[in-house]
MILOLO-692906 format. One record per residue (C-alpha): x, y, z; residue in three letters. Coordinates in steps of 0.05 Angstrom, whole numbers, padded with zeros to 5 digits, always signed. Layout:
<rs>
+--------+--------+--------+-----+
:      x :      y :      z :   r :
+--------+--------+--------+-----+
:      X :      Y :      Z : ALA :
...
+--------+--------+--------+-----+
</rs>
This chain:
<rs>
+--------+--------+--------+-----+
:      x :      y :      z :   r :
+--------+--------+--------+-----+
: -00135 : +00085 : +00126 : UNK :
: -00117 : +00018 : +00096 : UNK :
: -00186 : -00022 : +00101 : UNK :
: -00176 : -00088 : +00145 : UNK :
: -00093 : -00084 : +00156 : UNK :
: -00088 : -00149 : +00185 : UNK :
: -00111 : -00193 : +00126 : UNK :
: -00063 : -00202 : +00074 : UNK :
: -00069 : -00174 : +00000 : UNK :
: -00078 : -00208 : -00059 : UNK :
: -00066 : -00203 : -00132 : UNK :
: -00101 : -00237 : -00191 : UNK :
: -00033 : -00207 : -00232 : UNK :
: +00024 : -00250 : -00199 : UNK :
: +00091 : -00213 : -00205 : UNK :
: +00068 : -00193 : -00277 : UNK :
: +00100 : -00125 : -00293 : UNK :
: +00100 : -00075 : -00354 : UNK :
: +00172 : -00090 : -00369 : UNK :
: +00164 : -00163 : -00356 : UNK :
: +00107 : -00169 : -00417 : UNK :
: +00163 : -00125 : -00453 : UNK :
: +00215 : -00171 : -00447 : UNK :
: +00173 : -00230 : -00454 : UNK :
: +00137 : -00198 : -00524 : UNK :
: +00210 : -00190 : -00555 : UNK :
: +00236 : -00254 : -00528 : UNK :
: +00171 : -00296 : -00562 : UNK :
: +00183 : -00251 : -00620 : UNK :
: +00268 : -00274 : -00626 : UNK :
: +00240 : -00348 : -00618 : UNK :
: +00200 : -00343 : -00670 : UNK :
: +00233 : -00315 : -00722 : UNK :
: +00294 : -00358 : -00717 : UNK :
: +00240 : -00421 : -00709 : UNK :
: +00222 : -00397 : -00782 : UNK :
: +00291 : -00371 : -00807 : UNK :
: +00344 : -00406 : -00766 : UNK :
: +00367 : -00342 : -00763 : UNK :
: +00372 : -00302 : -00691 : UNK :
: +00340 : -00227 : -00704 : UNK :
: +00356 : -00158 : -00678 : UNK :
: +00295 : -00133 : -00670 : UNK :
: +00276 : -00062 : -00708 : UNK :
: +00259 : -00009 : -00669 : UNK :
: +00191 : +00002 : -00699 : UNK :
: +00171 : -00067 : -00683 : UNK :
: +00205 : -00051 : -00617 : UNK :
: +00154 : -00001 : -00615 : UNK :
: +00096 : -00034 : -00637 : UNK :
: +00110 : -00088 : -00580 : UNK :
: +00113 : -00038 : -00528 : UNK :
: +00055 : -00006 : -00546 : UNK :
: +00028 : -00082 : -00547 : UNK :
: +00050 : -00089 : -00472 : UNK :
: +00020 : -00028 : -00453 : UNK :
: -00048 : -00045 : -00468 : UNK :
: -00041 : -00121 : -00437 : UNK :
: -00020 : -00088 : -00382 : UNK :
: -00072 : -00037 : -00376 : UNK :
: -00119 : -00097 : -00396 : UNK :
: -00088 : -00151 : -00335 : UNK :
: -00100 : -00086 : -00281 : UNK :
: -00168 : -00079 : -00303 : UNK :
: -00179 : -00156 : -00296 : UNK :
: -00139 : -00150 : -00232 : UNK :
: -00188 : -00095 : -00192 : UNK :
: -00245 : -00117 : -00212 : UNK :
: -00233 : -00187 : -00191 : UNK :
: -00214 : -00150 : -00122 : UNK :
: -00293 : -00120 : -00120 : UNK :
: -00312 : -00188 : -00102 : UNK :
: -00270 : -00184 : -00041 : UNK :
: -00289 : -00146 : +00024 : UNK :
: -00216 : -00117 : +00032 : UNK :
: -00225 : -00085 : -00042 : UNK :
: -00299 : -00074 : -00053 : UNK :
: -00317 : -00005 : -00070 : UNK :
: -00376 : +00039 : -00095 : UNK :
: -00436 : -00008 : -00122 : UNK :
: -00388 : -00068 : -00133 : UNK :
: -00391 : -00059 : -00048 : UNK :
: -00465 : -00050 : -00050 : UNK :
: -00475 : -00114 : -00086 : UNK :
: -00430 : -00154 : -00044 : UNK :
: -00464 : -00124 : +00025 : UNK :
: -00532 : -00159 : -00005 : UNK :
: -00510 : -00223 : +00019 : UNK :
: -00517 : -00197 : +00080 : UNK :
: -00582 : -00157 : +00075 : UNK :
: -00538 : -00098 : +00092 : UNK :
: -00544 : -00030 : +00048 : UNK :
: -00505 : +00038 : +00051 : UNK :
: -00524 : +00094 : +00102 : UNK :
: -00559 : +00150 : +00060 : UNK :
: -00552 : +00221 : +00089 : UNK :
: -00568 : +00227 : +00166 : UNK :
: -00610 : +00275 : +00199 : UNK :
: -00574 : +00318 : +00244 : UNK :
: -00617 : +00319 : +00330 : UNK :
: -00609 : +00385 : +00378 : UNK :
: -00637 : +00412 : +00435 : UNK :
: -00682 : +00477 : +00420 : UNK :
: -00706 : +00515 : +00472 : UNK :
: -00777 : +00562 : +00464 : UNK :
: -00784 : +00607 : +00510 : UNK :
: -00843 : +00655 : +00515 : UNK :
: -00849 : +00735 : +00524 : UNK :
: -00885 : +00712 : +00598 : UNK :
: -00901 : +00665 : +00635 : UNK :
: -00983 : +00646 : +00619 : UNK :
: -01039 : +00614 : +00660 : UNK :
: -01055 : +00568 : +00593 : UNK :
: -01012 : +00518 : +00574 : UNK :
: -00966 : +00543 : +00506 : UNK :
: -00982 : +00487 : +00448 : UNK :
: -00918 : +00471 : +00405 : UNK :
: -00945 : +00424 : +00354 : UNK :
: -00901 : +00372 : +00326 : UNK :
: -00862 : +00404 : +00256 : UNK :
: -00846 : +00467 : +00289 : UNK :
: -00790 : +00487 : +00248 : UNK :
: -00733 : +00538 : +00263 : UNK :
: -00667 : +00559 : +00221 : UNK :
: -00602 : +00606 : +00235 : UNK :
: -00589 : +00678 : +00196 : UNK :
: -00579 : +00645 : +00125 : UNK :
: -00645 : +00602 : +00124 : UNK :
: -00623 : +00559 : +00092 : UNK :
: -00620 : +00482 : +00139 : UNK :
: -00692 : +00478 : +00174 : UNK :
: -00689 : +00434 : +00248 : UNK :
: -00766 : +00418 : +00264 : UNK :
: -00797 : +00386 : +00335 : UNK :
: -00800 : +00316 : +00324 : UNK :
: -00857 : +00308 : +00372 : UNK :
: -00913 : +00353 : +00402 : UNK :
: -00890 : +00394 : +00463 : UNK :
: -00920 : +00440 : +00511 : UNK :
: -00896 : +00501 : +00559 : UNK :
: -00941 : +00481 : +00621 : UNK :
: -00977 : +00541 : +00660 : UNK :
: -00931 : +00589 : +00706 : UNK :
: -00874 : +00562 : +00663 : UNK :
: -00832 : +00603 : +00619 : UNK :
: -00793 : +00558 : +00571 : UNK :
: -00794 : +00487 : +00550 : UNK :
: -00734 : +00449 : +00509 : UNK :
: -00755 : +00407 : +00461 : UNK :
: -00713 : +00355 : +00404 : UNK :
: -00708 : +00373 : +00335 : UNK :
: -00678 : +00348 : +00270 : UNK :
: -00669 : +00369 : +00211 : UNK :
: -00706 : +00369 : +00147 : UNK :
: -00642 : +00345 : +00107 : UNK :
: -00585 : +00304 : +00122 : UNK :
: -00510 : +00318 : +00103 : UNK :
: -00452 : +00337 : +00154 : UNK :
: -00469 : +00411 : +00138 : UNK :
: -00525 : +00410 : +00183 : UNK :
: -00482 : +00397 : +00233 : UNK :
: -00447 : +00476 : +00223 : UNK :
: -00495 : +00516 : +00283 : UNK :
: -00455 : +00547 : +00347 : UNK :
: -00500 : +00540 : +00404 : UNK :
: -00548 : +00599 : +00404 : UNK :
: -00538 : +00607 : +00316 : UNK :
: -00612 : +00567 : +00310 : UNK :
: -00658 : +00628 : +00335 : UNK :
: -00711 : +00636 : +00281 : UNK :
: -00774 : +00610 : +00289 : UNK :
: -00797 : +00595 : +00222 : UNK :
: -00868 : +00570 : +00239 : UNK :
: -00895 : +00628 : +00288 : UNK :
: -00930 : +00620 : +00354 : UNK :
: -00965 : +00667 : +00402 : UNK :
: -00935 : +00689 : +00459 : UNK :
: -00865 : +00645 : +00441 : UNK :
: -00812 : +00703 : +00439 : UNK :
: -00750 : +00670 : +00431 : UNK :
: -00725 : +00603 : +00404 : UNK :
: -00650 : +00585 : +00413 : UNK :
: -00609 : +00516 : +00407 : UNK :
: -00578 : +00500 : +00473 : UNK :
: -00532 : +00458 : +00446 : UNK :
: -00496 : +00444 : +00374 : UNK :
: -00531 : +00400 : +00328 : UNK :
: -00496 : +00332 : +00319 : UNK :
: -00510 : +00265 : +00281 : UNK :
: -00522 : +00303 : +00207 : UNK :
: -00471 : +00255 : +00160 : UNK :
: -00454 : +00248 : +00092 : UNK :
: -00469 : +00184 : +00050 : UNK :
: -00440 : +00132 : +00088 : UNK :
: -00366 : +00121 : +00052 : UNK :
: -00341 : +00058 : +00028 : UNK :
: -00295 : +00042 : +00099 : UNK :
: -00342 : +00040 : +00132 : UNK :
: -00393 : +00007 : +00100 : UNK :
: -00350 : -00046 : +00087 : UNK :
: -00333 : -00052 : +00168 : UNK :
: -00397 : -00061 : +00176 : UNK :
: -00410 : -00108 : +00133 : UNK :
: -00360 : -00144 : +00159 : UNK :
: -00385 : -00129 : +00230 : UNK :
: -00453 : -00151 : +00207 : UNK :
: -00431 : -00227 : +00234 : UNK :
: -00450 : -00199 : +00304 : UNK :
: -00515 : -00181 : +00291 : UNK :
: -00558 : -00235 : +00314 : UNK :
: -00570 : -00249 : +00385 : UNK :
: -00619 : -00278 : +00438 : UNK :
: -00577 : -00254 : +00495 : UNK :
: -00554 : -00172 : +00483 : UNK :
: -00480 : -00199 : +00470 : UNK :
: -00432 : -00154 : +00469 : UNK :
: -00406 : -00148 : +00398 : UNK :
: -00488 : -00137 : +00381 : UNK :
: -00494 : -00088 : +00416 : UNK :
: -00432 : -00060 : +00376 : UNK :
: -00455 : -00072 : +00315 : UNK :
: -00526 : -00037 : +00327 : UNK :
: -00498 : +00029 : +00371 : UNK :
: -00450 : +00034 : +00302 : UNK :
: -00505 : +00021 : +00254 : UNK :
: -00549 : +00080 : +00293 : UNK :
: -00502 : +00134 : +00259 : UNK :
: -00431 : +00138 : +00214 : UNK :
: -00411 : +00195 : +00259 : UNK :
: -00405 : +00143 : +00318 : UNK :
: -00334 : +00124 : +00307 : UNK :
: -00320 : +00070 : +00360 : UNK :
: -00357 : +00029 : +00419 : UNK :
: -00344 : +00003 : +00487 : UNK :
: -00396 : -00042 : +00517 : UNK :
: -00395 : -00058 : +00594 : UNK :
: -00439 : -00097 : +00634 : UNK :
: -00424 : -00075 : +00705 : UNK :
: -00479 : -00121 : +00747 : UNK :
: -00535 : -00159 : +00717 : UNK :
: -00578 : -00138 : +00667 : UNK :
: -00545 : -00060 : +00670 : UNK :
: -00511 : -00044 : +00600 : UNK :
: -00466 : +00007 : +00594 : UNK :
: -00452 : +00029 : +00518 : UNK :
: -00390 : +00086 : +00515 : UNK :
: -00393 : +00125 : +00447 : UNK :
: -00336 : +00162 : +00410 : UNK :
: -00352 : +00204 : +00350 : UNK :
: -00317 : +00220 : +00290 : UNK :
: -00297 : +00284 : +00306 : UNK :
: -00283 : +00267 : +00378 : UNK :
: -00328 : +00314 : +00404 : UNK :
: -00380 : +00298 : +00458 : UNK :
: -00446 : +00276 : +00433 : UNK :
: -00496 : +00321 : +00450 : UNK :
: -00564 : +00297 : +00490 : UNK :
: -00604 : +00302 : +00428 : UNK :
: -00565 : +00253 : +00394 : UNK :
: -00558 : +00210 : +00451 : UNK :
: -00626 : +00206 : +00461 : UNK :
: -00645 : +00183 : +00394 : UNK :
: -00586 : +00121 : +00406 : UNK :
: -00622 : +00100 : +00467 : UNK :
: -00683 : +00102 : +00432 : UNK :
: -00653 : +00071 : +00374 : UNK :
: -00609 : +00014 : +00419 : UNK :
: -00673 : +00002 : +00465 : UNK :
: -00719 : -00024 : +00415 : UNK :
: -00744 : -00094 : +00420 : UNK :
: -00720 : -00126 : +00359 : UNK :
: -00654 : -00104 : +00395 : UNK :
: -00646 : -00096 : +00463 : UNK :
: -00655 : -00166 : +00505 : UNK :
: -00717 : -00154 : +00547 : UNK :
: -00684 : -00157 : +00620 : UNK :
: -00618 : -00109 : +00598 : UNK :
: -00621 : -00047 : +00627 : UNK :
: -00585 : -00006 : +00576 : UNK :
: -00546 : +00079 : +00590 : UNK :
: -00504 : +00108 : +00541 : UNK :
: -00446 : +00148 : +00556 : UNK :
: -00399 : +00191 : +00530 : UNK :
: -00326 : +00162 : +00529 : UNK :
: -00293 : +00207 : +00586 : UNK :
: -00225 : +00241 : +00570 : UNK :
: -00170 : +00228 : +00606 : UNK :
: -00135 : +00299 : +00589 : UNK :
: -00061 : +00290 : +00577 : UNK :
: +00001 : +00352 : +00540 : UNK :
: +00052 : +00345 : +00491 : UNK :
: +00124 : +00381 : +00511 : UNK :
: +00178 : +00353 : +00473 : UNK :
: +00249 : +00388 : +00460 : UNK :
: +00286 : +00354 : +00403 : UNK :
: +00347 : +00357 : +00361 : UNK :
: +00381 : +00344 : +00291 : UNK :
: +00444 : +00309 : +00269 : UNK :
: +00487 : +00355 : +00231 : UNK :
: +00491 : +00318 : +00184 : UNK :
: +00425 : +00326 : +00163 : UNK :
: +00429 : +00403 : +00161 : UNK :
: +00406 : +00416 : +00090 : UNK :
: +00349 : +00380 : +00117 : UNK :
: +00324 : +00430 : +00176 : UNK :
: +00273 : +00457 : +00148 : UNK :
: +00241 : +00391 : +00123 : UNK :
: +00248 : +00355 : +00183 : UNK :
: +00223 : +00412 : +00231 : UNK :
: +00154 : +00412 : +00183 : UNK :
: +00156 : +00328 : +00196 : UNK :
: +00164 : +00334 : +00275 : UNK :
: +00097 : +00380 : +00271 : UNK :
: +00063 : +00331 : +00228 : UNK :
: +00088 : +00273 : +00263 : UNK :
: +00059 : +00311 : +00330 : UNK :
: -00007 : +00316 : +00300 : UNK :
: -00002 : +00247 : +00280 : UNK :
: +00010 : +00215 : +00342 : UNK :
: -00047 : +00262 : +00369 : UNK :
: -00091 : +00224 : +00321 : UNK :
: -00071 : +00159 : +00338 : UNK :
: -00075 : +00173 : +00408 : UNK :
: -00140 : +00183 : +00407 : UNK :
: -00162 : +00131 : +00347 : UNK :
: -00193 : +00087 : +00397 : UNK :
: -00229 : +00073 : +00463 : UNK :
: -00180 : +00059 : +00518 : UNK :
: -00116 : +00065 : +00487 : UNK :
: -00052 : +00081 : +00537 : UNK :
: -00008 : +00143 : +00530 : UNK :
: +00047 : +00117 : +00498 : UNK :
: +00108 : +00169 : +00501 : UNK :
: +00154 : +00110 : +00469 : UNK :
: +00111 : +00114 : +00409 : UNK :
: +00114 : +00189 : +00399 : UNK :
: +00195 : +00182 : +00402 : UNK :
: +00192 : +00131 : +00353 : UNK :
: +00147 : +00184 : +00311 : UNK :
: +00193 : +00230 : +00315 : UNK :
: +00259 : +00189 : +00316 : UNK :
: +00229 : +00165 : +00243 : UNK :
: +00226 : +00225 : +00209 : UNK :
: +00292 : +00251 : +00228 : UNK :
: +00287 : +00284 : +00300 : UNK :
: +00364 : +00247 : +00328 : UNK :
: +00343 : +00265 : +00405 : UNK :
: +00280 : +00272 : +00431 : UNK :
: +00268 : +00297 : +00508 : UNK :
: +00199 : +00276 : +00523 : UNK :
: +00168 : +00333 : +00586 : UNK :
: +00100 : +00299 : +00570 : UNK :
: +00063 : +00263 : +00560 : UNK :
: +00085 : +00201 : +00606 : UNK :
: +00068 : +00128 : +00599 : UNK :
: -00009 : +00126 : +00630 : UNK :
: -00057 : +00066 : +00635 : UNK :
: -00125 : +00085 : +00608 : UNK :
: -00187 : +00059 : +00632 : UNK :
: -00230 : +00016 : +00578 : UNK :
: -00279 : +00070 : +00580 : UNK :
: -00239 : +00129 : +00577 : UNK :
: -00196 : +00164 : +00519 : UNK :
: -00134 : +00206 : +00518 : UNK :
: -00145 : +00282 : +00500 : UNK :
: -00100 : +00318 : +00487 : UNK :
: -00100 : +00396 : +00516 : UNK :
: -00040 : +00431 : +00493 : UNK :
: +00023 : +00416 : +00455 : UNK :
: +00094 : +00455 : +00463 : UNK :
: +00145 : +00433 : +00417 : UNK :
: +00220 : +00460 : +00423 : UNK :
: +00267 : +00457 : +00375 : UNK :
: +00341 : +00442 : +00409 : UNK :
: +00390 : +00451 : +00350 : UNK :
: +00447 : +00413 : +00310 : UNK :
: +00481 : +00361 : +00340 : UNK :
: +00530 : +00322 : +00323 : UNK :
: +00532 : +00251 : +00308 : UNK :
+--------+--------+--------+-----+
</rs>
């Protein structure tokens, strides 16, 4: 993804090029020598050689100037030339994040005392290796058999992230009478160091962060900051003082409760929320939507079958991808022609999808794909 598309590029270089500092090396050289001799030279190829060589180094040397002149840009900034620049505004880079999810303890019986689960419970999958642990003292109440309770895990990293429901059913820390322990849900919110997009939209976002009034683009900004696997945000304020904050993740899966939980916790704190906003966070809702094109290829592109069927797929997946890139966009069926127009596809017959108006808190999804390849045609 190129970082921040709509502001131009710069370059500290000009036009310069490796065969323009060629050309201009020899040239000074010719001057020169017939400034000294009167004489105009051919130039030997050794000291041909010796000037390229030259070139190639001030070259190499202008780049270097070039990009890291770019580090003190947003657009460009990268690795700790991008944590320096975020300083200015009191912003620094995500470390690994802690991965929430719903366990469930359930005992052998149902028991006239209540069943203590103290706070740093911990539980793991087969390998034993990624530890989740309660995050807060629970209790199975008497006559009950089961309780669910939050945990997270003891490291960060998208790995933590890896558990099918029902994988989490060790109890590392035992407890009487508890004879099961199960996730009810897949663990979600576990990232990687936060990369350098999108720490630098953040930083860039960071303009919206203060706020007497819960403003809309704050509200952005903090739901975003919360977690890197939060991809992109709706806000909606249906009636006074109710907030409505959509979420779409990374992986454009739902967020689980656990992780939602720990957003409203996060969004609803003080230095945050305004006092009189009511805030509920949601889910973006899919608005489910198939793929069933039929195209065909010129024959005069026939040596090129093969190479243009393997485009069409990736230009499928593609458009799947952009599709679903953000928060409320349409359907677009013109845009998947043009996809597939581009990469050498001469008819396309679009079945589905067909042009569909998404709702700003909604997202395409799409369910299945069927693509049919028509044959040569000519041109």
């Amino acid at each position: 993804m190129v970082r921040f598309e709509d502001i131009g590029d710069v370059s500290f270089m000009g036009d310069i090029t490796l065969d323009g500092i060629k050309t201009t090396l020899i040239d000074e050289y010719k001057a020169a020598y017939k400034e000294i001799t009167g004489e105009t030279p051919i130039v030997p190829d050794e000291d041909k050689a010796a000037m390229y060589a030259e070139a190639q180094t001030l070259y190499q040397l202008m780049a270097t100037i070039d990009d890291k002149a770019k580090q003190n840009l947003l657009k460009y900034a990268r690795g700790k030339y991008l944590d320096n620049l975020a300083l200015r505004y009191g912003l620094t880079r995500k470390k690994e994040e802690k991965a929430a999810v719903m366990i469930r303890f359930t005992l052998s019986a149902p028991r006239e005392n209540v069943v203590a689960i103290p706070a740093g419970t911990r539980v793991t999958g087969a390998a034993g290796k990624i530890y989740f642990a309660t995050d807060e003292y629970a209790e199975i109440l008497p006559g009950e058999k089961s309780v669910d309770v939050k945990c997270v895990s003891t490291s960060g990293g998208s790995v933590v992230n890896n558990f099918a429901v029902g994988e989490l059913n060790y109890l590392v820390d035992p407890i009487a009478y508890i004879a099961k322990v199960e996730n009810i849900d897949v663990p979600i919110g576990g990232e990687d160091k936060e990369d350098d997009q999108t720490f630098a939209e953040r930083v860039f976002a960071a303009r919206n962060e203060y706020s007497t009034t819960g403003a809309e683009e704050a509200y952005k900004y903090y739901t975003k900051s919360y977690s890197t696997a939060i991809d992109d945000v709706v806000v909606r304020n249906p009636s006074h003082a109710e907030i409505y904050i959509y979420i779409l993740m990374k992986d454009r899966e739902q967020a689980t409760a656990g992780f939602m939980e720990g957003l409203l916790d996060y969004i609803t704190k003080p230095q945050i929320k305004a006092m009189t906003d009511h805030v509920t966070i949601y889910n973006v809702e899919r608005v489910n939507y198939e793929i069933d094109v039929k195209y065909y290829i010129y024959d005069t592109d026939i040596a090129k079958v093969s190479e243009i069927q393997a485009a069409v797929n990736t230009a499928i997946e593609a458009y799947k991808a952009w599709q679903c890139e953000k928060i409320g966009r349409d359907i677009n069926d013109q845009r998947l022609i043009s996809l597939l127009n581009a990469v050498g596809a001469s008819r396309v017959e679009i079945n589905k999808p067909t042009m569909t108006v998404i709702p700003a808190n909604k997202i395409a999804h799409c369910t299945d794909v069927n693509i049919t390849y028509g044959g040569i045609i000519e041109e």
